[in-house]
N, C-alpha and C positions, 0 to 999 in steps of 0.2 A: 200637282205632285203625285205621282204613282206612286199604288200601294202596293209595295213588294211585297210584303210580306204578308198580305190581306186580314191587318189589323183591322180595320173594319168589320170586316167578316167575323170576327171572331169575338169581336165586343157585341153585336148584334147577335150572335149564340147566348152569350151569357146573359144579354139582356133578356132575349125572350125565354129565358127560361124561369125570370122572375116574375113570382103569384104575391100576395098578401102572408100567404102561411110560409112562402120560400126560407129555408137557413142554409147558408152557404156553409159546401161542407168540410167538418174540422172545428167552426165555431160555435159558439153558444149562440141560442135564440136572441140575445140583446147584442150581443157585440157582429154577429151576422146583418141585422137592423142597423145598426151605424157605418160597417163596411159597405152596404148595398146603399144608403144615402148617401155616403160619401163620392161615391163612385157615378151618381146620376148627376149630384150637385156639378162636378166637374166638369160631366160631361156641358154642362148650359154654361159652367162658368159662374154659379150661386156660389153665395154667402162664403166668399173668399173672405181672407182677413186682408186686412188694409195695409199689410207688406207684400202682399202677393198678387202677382201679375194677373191683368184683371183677362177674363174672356177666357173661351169654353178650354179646352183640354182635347188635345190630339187625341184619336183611337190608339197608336202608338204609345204612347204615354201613357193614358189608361192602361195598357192591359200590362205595359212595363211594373206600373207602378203596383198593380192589384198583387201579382206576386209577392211583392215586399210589404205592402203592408199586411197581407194574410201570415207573411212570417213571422210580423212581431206581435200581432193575437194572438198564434197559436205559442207563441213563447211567453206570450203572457198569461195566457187561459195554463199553460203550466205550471207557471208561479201562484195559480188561486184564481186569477182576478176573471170573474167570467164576466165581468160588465166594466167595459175598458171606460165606458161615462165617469165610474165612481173610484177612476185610479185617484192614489194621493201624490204628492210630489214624491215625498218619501222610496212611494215605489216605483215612479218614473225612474229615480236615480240611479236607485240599486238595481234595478232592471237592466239599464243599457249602460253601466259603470262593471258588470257582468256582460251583456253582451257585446259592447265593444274589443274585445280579448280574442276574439274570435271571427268579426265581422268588422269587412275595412269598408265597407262600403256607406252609402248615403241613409242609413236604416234611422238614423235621429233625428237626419234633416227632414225626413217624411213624415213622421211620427210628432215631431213640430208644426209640422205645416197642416197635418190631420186635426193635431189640436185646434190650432187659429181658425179652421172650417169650423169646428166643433162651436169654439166659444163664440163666435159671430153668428151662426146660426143659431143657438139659444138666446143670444142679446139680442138681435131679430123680435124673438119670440119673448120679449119681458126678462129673459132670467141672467142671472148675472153668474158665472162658469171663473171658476179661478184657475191660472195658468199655470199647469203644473210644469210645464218647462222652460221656466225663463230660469235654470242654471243649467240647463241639458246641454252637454259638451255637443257642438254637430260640427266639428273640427274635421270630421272622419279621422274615426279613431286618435283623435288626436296628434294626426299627420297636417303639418300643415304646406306639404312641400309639394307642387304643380304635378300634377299625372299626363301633363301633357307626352304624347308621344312624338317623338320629331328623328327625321334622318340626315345626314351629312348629303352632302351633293355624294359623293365616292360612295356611301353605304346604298344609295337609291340606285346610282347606275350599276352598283352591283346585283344587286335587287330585279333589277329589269331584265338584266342580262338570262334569266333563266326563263324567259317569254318569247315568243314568236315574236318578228314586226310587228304586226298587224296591233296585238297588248300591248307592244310597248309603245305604239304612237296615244295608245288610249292612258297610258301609264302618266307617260312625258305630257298630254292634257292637263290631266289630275294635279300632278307638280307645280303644272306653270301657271295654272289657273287657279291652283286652290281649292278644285270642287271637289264634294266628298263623293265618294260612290260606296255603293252603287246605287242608291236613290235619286240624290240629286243628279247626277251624270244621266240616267235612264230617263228623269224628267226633261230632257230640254228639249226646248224648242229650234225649228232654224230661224226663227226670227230671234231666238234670245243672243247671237251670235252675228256682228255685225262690222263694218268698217268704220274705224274714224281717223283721220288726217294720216292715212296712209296703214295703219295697225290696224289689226284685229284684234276685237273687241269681242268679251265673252260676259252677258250679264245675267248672274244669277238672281232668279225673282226670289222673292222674301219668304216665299211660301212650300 
């Protein structure tokens, strides 16, 4: 799979730029120290909790992910807490029962998932870590209705109509096959593209 966007690249900046005294900036020295573990454990795929998919974490996803959760540190290091370790439920709640008003996005379901890293990598290590989000709404926002995006057969060939040939046979692909672009599209092979009992046959590998 090609890296368009050379996520790679840019997790391996941020990594080598972490020392022993490193604090990522914006944070406090202790909640910088759980950002920065959190974000190497992924990378290997450690001390996941035991509802989350096991095996390491795309560079993609990394550095998706590092934004978001740097914005609910520094929304919490505003509310006091400069050591996200010793948040209580209490202010998990009021925290993001406030920040959901504002943010539709997945910001609780991360913030959940950081925790179960948190409390399995301390159970790891002997200590027993209580779960300050087992009432955390991660509904987004409380919307529980598909964000799927989808078009009409009429709304797509209108759609295409403002492309040369040449886009729209690449378009008319995308449609009939279902692949997303431009990553997956840009990945393929001409072996991943084949005949079978008379069809052409398009197989997107998993990866």
């Amino acid at each position: 799979k090609l890296d368009l966007y050379n996520h790679e690249k840019i997790f391996d900046i941020w990594k080598n730029q972490l020392t022993p005294k490193y604090i990522e900036d914006g944070l406090t020295k202790e909640n910088s120290k759980i950002f920065v573990q959190y974000f190497l454990d992924l990378e290997q795929g450690k001390n996941l909790s035991k509802n989350a998919r096991k095996g390491a974490r795309s560079t993609a996803h990394l550095n998706r992910l590092r934004s978001k959760i740097k914005a609910i540190f520094i929304g919490l290091q505003k509310k006091g807490i400069k050591d996200v370790s010793k948040i209580t439920e209490k202010q998990v709640m009021d925290f993001f029962t406030e920040w959901n008003k504002t943010h539709t996005e997945d910001y609780a379901v991360r913030f959940r998932a950081l925790w179960g890293w948190w409390t399995t990598k301390n159970r790891r290590e002997g200590k027993i870590i209580n779960d300050v989000t087992q009432d955390l709404d991660t509904s987004k926002n409380g919307k529980s209705e598909s964000n799927f995006v989808w078009l009409t057969k009429e709304e797509f060939d209108k759609f295409r109509s403002y492309f040369d040939e040449d886009k729209q046979v690449i378009l008319l692909f995308c449609f009939d096959t279902i692949i997303r672009a431009p990553t997956e599209l840009m990945s393929l092979k001409v072996e991943n593209i084949f005949e079978k009992n008379g069809e052409v046959w398009l197989h997107i590998p998993t990866e």
